[in-house]
C-alpha positions as CSV (number, residue, x, y, z in Angstrom):
1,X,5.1,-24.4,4.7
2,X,4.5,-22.0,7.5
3,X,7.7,-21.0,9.1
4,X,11.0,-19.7,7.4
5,X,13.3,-22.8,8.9
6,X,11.1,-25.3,7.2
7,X,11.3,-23.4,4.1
8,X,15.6,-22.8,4.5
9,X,15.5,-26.5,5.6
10,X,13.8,-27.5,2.4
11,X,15.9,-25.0,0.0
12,X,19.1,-27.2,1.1
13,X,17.4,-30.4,-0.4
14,X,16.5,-28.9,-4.1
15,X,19.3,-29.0,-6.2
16,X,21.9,-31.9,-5.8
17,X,24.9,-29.9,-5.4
18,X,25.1,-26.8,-3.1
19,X,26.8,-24.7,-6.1
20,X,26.5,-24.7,-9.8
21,X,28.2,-21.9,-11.6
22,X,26.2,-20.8,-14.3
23,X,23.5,-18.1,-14.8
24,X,21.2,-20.1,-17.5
25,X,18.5,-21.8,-15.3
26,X,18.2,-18.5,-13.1
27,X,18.1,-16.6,-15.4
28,X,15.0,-18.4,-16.6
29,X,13.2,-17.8,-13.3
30,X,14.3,-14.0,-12.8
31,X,12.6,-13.8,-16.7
32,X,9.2,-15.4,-15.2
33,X,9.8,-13.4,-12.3
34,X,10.2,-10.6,-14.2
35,X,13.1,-9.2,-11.2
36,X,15.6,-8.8,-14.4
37,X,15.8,-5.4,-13.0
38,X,15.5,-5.4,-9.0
39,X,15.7,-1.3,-8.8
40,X,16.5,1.6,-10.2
41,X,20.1,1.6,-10.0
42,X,22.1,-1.3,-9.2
43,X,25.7,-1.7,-7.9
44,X,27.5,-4.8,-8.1
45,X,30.4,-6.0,-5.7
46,X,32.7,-8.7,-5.9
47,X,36.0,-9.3,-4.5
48,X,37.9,-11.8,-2.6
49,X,37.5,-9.7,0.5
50,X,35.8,-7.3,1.7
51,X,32.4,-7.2,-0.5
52,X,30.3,-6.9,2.8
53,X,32.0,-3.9,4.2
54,X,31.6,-2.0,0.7
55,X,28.2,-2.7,0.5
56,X,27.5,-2.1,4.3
57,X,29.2,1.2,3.8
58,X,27.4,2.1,0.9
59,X,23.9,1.2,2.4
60,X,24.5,3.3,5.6
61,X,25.8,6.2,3.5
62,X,22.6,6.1,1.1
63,X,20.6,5.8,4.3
64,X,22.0,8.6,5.3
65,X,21.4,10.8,2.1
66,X,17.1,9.3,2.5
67,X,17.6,6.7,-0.8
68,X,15.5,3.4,-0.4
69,X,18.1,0.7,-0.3
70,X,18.2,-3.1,-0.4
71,X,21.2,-4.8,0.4
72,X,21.9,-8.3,-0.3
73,X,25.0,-10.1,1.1
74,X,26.2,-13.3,2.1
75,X,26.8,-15.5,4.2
76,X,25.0,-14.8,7.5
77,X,26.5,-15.3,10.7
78,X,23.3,-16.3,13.2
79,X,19.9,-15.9,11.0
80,X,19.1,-16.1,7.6
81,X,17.5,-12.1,7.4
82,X,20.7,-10.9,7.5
83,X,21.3,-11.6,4.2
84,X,18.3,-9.2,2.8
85,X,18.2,-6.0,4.0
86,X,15.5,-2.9,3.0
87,X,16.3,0.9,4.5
88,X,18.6,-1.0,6.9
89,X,16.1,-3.6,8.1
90,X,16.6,-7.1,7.6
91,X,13.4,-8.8,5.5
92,X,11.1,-10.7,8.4
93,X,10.1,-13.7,7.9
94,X,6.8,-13.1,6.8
95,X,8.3,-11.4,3.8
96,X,10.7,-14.0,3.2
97,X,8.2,-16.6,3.0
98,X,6.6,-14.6,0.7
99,X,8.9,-14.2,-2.1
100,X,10.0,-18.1,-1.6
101,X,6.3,-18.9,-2.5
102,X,6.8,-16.3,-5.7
103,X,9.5,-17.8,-6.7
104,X,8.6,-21.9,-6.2
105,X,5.6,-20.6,-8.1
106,X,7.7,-19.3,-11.2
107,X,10.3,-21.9,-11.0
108,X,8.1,-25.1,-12.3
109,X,10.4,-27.9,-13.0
110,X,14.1,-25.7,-13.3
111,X,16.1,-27.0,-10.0
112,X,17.7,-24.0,-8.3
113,X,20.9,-24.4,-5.9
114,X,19.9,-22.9,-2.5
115,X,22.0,-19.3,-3.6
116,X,20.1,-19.3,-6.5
117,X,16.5,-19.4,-5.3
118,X,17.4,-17.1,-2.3
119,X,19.4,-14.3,-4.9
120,X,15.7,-14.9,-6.7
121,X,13.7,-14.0,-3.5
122,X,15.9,-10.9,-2.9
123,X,15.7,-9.4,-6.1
124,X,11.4,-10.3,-6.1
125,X,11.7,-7.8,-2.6
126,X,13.4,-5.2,-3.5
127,X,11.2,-4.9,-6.7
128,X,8.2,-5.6,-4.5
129,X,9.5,-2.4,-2.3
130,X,10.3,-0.2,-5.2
131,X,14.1,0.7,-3.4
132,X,15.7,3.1,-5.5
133,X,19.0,1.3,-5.1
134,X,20.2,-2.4,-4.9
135,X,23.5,-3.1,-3.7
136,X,24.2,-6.8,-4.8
137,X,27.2,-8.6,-3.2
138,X,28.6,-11.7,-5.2
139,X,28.7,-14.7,-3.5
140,X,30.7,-16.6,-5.4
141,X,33.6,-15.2,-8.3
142,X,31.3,-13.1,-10.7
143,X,30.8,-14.2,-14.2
144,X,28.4,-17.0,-13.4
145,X,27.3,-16.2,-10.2
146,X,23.6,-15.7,-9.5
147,X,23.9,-11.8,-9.1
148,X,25.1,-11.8,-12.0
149,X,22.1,-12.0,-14.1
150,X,21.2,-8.6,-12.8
151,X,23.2,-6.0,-15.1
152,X,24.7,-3.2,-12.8
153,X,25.2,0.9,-12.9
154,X,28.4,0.3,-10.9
155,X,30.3,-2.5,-10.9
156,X,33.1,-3.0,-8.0
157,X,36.0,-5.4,-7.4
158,X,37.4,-4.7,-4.2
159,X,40.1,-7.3,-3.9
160,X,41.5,-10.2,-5.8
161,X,43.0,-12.8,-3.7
162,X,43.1,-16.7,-4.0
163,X,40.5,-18.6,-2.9
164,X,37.9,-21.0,-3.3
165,X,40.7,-22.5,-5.8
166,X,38.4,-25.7,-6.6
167,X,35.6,-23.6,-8.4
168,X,37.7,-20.1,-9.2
169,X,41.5,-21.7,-9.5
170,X,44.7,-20.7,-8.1
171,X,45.7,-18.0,-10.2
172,X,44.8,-14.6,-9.7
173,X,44.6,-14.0,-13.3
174,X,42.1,-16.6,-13.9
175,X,40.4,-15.5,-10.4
176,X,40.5,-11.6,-11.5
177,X,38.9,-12.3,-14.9
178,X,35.8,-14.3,-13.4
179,X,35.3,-11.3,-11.0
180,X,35.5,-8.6,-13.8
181,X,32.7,-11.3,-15.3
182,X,30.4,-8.7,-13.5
183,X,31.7,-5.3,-15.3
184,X,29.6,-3.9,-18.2
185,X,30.1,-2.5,-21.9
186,X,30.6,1.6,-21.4
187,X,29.6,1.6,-17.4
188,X,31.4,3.0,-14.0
189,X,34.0,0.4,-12.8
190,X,35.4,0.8,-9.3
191,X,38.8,-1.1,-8.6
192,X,39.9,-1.3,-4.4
193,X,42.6,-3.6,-5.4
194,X,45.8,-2.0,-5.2
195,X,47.2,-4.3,-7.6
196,X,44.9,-5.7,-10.2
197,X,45.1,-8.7,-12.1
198,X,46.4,-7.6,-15.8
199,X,42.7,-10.0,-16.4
200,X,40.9,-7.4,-14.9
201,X,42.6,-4.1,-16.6
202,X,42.2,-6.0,-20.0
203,X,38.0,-6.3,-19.5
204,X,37.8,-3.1,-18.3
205,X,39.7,-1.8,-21.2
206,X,38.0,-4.1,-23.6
207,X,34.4,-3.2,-22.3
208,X,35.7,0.5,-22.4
209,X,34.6,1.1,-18.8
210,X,34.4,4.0,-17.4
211,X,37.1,3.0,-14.7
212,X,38.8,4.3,-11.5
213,X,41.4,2.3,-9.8
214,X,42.7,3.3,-6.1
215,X,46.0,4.5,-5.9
216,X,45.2,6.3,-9.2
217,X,42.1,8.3,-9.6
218,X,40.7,7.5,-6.0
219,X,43.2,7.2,-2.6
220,X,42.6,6.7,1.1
221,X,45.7,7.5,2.9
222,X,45.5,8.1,6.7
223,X,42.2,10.0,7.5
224,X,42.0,11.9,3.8
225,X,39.8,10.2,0.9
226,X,41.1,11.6,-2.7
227,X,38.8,11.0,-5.6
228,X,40.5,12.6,-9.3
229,X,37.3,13.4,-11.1
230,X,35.8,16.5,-11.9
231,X,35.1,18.1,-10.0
232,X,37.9,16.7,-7.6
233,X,36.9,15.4,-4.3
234,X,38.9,15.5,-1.1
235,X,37.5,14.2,2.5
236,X,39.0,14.0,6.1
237,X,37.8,11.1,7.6
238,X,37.3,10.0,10.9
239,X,38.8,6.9,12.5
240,X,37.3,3.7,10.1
241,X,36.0,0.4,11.5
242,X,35.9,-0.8,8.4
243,X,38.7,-2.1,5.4
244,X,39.8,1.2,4.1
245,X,40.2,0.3,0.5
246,X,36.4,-1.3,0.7
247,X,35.3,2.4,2.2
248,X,37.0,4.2,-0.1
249,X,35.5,2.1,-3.1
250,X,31.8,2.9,-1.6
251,X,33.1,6.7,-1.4
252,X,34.1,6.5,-5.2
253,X,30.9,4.7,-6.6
254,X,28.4,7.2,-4.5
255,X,30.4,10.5,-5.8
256,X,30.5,8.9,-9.4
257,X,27.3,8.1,-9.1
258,X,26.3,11.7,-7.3
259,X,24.5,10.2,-4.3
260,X,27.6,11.2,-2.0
261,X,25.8,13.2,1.1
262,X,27.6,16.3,2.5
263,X,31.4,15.9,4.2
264,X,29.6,16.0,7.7
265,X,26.7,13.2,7.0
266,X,29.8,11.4,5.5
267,X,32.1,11.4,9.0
268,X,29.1,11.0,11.1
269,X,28.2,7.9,9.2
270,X,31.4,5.9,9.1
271,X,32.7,7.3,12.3
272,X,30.0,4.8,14.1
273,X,29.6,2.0,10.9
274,X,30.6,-1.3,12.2
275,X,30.2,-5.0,9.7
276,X,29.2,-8.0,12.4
277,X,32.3,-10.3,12.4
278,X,34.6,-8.1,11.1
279,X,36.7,-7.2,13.6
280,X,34.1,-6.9,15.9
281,X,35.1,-6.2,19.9
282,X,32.7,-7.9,22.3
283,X,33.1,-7.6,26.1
284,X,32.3,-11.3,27.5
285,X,32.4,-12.3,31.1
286,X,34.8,-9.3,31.7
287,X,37.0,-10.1,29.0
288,X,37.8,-8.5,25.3
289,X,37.5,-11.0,22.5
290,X,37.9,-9.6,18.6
291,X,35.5,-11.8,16.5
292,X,36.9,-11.9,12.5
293,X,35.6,-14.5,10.0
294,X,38.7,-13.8,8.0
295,X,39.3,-17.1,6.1
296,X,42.1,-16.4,4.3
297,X,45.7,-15.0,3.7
298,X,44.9,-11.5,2.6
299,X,42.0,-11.6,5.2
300,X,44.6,-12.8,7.6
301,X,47.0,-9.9,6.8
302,X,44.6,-7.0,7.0
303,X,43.8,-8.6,10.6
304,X,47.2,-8.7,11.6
305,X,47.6,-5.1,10.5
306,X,44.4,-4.2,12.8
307,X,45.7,-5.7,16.0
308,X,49.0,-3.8,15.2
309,X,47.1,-0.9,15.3
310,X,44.8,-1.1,18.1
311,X,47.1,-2.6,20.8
312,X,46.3,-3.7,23.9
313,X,48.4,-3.5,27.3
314,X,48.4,-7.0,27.6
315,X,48.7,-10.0,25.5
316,X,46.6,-11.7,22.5
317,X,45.5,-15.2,22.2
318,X,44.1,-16.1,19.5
319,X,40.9,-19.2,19.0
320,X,41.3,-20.6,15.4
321,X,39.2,-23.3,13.7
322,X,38.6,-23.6,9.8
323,X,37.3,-24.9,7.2
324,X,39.4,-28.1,5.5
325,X,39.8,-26.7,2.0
326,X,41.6,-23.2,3.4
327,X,45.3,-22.7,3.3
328,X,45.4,-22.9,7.1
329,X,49.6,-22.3,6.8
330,X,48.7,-19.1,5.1
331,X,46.0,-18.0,7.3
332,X,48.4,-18.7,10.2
333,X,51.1,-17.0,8.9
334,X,50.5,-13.1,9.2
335,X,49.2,-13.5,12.1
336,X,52.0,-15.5,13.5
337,X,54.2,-12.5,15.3
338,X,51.1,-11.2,17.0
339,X,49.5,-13.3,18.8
340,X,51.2,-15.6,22.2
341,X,49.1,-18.2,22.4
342,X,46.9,-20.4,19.6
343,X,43.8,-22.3,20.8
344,X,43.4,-24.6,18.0
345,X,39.8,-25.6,17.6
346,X,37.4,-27.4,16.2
347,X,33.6,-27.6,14.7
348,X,33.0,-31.0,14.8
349,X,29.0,-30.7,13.6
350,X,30.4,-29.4,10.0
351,X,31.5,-31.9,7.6
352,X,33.7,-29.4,5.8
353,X,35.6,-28.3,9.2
354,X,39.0,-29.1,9.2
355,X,40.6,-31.7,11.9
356,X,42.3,-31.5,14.6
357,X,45.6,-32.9,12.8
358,X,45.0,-30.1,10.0
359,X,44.3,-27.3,12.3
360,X,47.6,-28.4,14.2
361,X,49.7,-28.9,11.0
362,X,48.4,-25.4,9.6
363,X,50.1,-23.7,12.9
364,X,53.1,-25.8,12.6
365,X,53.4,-25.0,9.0
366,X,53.7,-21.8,9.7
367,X,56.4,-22.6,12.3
368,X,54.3,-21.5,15.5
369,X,56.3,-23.4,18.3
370,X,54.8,-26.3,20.2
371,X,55.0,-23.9,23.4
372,X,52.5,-21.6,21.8
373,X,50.1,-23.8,21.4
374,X,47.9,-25.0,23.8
375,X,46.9,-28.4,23.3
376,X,44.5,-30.4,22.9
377,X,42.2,-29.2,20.4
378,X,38.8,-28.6,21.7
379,X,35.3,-27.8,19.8
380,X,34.8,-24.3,19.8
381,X,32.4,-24.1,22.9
382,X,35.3,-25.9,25.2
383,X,38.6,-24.4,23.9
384,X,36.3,-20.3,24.1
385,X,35.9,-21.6,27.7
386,X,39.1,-22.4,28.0
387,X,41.3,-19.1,26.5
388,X,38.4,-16.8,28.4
389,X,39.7,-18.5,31.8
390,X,43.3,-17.6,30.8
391,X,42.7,-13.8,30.4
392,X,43.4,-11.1,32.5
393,X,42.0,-7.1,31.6
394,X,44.4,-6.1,29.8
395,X,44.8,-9.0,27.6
396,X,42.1,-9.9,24.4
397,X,41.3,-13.1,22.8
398,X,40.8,-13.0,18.7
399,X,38.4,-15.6,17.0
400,X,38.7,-16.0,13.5
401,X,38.8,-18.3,11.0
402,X,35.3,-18.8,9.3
403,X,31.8,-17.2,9.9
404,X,30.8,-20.8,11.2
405,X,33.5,-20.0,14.1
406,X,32.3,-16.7,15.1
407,X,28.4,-17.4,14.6
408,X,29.3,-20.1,17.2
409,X,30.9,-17.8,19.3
410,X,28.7,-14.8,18.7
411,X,25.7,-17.8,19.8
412,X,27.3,-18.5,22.7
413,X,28.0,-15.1,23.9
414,X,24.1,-14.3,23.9
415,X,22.4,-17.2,25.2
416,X,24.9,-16.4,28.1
417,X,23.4,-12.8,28.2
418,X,26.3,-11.7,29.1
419,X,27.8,-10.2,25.8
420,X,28.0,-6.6,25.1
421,X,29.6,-4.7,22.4
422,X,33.0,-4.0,23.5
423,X,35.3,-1.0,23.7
């Protein structure tokens, strides 16, 4: 196969489910593969929320400091390449192909889900560029994910939330201990959740890691960053784009780890670090939207905190459409007191997209009155169309909901040529 889509397009077709936990049959390739060890250091992040923010922060701030990174996250909003990244480049496709030849080659007859044999091609890159540093975001719990085969420095948890209940439960004590499946014996642990599962103290303890929790020995409050180690460490920040408990978490395992660059390499770096679809302002045909994938309650809450705290003089609408399997009442909820108007939408070309019925029942769970709705529900295309037309200058619309939402809208927004990154 020539191009990369054929090869994505035949990736989907291997394995017979799109994800099996378990690390055996990977393993078995990464051994023939011999990418056991993708760098020289190796940090780790999992976390209900906010993964990609850590490791973007952490990749711009060894950037910054002249350290050879690759970065691996998931998913990706409009190409593949997004997901790998070397010294802030995403992989082209040339490359790509590459390491999916290397790794059909070493694979013989073991059937690999699609995030297997792409975490494979990653790790074959990054050894193939020699990077001093591999920042590997979980894409699914920890213990048995694919990354997990790799054993990290630095391991970091940023949050612990529920979700994805069918493979990780709905208990964050079962959740917290599949995501502390990543910690190792005697190693630097970084904790962003402010209130950790008693499952994830108890492997931390048990491993005897060295740990840091925030709130305890690290903080971020306001514009200061705290870190109680020796020696201590304290940091005015500027203004963050980003989650400030995932910053603060890439600010801790840098300084542990003594790759932190000076206090002004620091602010210059995060004062202009932005994460695509994370509350990310584009100006389209004159208007503000705010693009979020949030997905979640607890991604739903730190939005609702973010619009509280960059207000505009107008109102907020707000274009919503989701995946089946999400609590869409819970999603709903935080948001609920900020936003007038819901545009309930749809993405009728994914099987997993929720319906109309369950998009409307989610808002009406969380008692959002009929009168704030505006009905019907559209696909996503029509009902962007739609809330744009409704908007004047001083009011923004905010699509959320999934990264299939905003890739759509992020699509549409450049074929138009007319979006820009907003203000």
């Amino acid at each position: 196969m020539r191009d990369l889509q054929s090869w994505l397009s035949r990736l989907e077709q291997l394995h017979p489910t799109e994800i099996e936990l378990g690390l055996e049959r990977v393993a078995s390739v990464a051994d023939r593969l011999d990418v056991q060890t993708p760098a020289r250091r190796v940090v780790t992040v999992a976390g209900t929320n906010g993964k990609g923010s850590c490791v973007r922060t952490m990749e711009a701030l060894l950037r910054a400091g002249d350290h050879s990174v690759g970065a691996y996250s998931s998913p990706h909003l409009l190409r593949f390449n997004e997901r790998i990244r070397i010294d802030g480049q995403e992989v082209e496709d040339t490359a790509l192909i590459r390491a999916f030849e290397a790794v059909e080659q070493a694979r013989g007859e073991v059937s690999l889900t699609y995030f297997e044999f792409t975490t494979l091609a990653a790790f074959w890159l990054f050894k193939q560029a020699g990077v001093e540093f591999a920042l590997l975001e979980v894409g699914l719990g920890g213990r048995l994910d694919a990354v997990n085969i790799v054993d990290p420095d630095i391991a970091i948890i940023t949050s612990v939330a529920v979700d994805h209940e069918a493979w990780l439960g709905s208990d964050r004590e079962v959740i917290g201990r599949e995501k502390a499946g990543i910690l190792r014996a005697g190693k630097t642990f970084v904790c962003a959740d402010p209130l950790p599962p008693a499952s994830v103290i108890d492997v931390s303890g048990k491993l005897g890691c060295d740990s840091y929790f925030i709130d305890r020995h690290f903080s971020l409050v306001g514009s200061e960053y705290r870190l109680e180690a020796r020696p201590e460490l304290v940091i005015g920040l500027p203004e963050l784009q980003l989650p400030p408990a995932s910053v603060a978490a890439a600010l801790t395992a840098l300084a542990l780890a003594g790759e932190l660059p000076g206090t002004d390499q620091v602010c210059a770096t995060l004062e202009s670090l932005q994460m695509p679809g994370r509350c990310q302002p584009v100006a389209w045909q004159g208007r503000k939207l705010v693009l979020d994938v949030g997905h979640n309650p607890a991604a739903a809450e730190y939005l609702a905190d973010w619009l509280v705290r960059h207000p505009v003089a107008g109102r907020t609408l707000a274009l919503v459409a989701v995946m089946a399997d999400k609590d869409l009442t819970g999603l709903v909820a935080p948001l609920k007191s900020a936003i007038d108007c819901w545009y309930p939408a749809l993405l009728p070309g994914n099987p997993r997209a929720a319906t109309a019925e369950q998009v409307l029942a989610g808002l009406r769970g969380a008692e959002v009155s009929d009168a704030q709705i505006a009905e019907p529900c559209m696909p996503v295309a029509a009902q962007l169309e739609r809330a744009v037309g409704q908007l004047s200058e001083t009011d923004r619309l905010l699509v959320f909901g999934s990264f299939f939402t905003v890739a759509e809208v992020l699509q549409i927004t450049r074929e138009q040529q007319d979006g820009q990154p907003g203000q």
